[in-house]
C-alpha positions as CSV (number, residue, x, y, z in Angstrom):
1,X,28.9,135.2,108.3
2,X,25.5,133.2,108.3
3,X,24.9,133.6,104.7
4,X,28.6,132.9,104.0
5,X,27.4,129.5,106.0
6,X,24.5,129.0,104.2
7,X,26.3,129.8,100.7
8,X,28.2,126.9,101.6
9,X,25.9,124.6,102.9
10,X,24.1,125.2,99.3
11,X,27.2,124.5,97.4
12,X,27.7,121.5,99.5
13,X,24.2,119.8,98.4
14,X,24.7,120.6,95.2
15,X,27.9,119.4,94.8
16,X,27.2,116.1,96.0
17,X,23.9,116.0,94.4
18,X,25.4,115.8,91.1
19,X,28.0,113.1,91.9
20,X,27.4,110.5,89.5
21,X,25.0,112.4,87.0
22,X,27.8,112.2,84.6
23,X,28.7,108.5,84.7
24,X,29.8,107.8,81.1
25,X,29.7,104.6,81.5
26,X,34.0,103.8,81.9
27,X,34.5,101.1,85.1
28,X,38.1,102.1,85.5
29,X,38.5,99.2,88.1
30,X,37.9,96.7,85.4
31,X,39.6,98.3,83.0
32,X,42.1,97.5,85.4
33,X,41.5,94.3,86.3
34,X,41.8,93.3,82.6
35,X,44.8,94.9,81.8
36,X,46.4,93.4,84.6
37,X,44.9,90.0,83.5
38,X,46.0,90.8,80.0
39,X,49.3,91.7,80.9
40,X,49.6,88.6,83.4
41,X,49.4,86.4,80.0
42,X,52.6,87.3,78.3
43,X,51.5,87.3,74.6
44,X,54.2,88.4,72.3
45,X,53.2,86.7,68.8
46,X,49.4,87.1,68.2
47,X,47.2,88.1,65.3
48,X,44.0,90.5,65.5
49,X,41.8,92.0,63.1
50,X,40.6,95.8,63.5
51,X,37.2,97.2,62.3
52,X,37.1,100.9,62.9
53,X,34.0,102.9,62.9
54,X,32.7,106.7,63.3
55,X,29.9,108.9,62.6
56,X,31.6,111.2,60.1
57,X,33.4,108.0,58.1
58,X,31.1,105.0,58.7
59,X,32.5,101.6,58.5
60,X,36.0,101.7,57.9
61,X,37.7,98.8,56.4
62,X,39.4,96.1,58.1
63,X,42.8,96.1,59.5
64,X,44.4,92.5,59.8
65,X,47.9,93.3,62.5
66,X,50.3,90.9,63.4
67,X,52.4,91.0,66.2
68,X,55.8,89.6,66.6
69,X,58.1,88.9,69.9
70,X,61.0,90.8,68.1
71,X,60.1,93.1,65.3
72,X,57.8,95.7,64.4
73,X,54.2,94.3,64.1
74,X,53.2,94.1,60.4
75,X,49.9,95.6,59.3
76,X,47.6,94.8,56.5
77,X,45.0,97.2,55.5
78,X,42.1,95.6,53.6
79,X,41.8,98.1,51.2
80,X,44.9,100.2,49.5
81,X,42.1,103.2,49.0
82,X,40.7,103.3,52.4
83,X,42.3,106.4,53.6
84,X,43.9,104.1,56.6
85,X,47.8,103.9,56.4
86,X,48.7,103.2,60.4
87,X,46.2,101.6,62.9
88,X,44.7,104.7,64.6
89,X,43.9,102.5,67.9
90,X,47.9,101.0,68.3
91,X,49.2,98.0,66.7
92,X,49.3,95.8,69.5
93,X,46.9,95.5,72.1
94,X,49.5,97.0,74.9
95,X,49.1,99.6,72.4
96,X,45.1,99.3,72.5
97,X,44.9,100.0,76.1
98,X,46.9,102.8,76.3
99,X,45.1,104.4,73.5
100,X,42.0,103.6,75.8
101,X,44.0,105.0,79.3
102,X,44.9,108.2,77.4
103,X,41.4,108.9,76.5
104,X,40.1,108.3,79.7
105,X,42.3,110.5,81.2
106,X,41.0,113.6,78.7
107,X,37.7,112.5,78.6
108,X,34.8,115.1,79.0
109,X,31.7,113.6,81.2
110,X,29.4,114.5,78.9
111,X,31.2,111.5,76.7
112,X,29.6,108.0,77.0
113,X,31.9,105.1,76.8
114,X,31.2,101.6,76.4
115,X,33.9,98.5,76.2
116,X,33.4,94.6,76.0
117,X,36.6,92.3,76.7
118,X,36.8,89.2,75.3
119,X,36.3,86.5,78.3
120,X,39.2,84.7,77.3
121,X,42.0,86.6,76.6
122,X,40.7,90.0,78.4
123,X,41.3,92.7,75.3
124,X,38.8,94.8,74.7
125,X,37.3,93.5,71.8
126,X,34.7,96.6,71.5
127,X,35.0,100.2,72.1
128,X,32.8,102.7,71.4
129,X,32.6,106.2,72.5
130,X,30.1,109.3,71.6
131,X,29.2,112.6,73.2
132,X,25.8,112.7,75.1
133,X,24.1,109.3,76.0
134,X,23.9,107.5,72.8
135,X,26.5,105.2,73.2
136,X,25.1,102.5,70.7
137,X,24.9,104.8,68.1
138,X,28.4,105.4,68.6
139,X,30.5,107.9,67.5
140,X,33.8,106.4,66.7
141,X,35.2,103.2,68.0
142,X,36.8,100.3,67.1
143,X,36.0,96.5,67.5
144,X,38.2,93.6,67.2
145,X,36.4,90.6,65.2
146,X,39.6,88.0,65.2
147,X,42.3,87.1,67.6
148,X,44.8,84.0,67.2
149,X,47.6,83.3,69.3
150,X,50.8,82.4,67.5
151,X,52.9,81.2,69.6
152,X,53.9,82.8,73.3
């Protein structure tokens, strides 16, 4: 029984010992926070412009998106030969966070993640993510270099 105790107690240390070693870097509360301040907006006719990037491709050509109240956005690809047919991030940026929500939730902690949102209009105008530490060097991510509202 006492080594079943001590077992335990071990287990115990370790356990909580290791809580945080794997921060990857993700602050869920403000991802949160601006969604929420995002959504609070109520932009339904905007225009962004996507640069996607990963290890294995490199820079990706840019992807110009514009978003209507009532119809399907419409998407521009800045090269025809670029491999890119649909916007692998979403086409809006409702879109955008969920592709961002989704990977969170099946996200290993060995992942690092890192996200800028633009002050303004709270998307997240960076994303990056990449296994291990090196978050800069990035593995694949997006970033979002334009943003115009259209009308509301």
């Amino acid at each position: 029984m006492k080594a079943m105790i001590r077992c335990g107690i071990i287990v115990s240390l370790m356990v909580s010992s290791c809580i945080g070693l794997f921060d990857n870097g993700f602050d869920e509360a403000l991802f949160r926070k601006e969604r929420a301040a995002w959504e609070a907006q109520g932009l339904r006719h905007y225009r962004f412009v996507t640069t996607y990037s990963s290890d294995a491709f490199g820079s990706r050509p840019s992807v110009e998106i514009t978003v209507f109240p009532d119809k399907e956005p419409e998407v521009v690809v800045q090269r025809e030969d670029s491999g890119i047919e649909e916007p692998y991030y979403g086409k809006t940026i409702d879109e955008v966070y969920q592709y961002i929500a989704d990977e969170m939730s099946n996200i290993r902690a060995n992942y690092s993640i890192r996200i800028r949102y633009h002050e303004g209009y709270h998307y997240p105008e960076l994303y990056s993510i990449s296994p291990g530490g090196d978050v800069d060097g990035g593995w694949g991510g997006f970033t979002i270099t334009e943003f115009e509202v259209l009308g509301e």
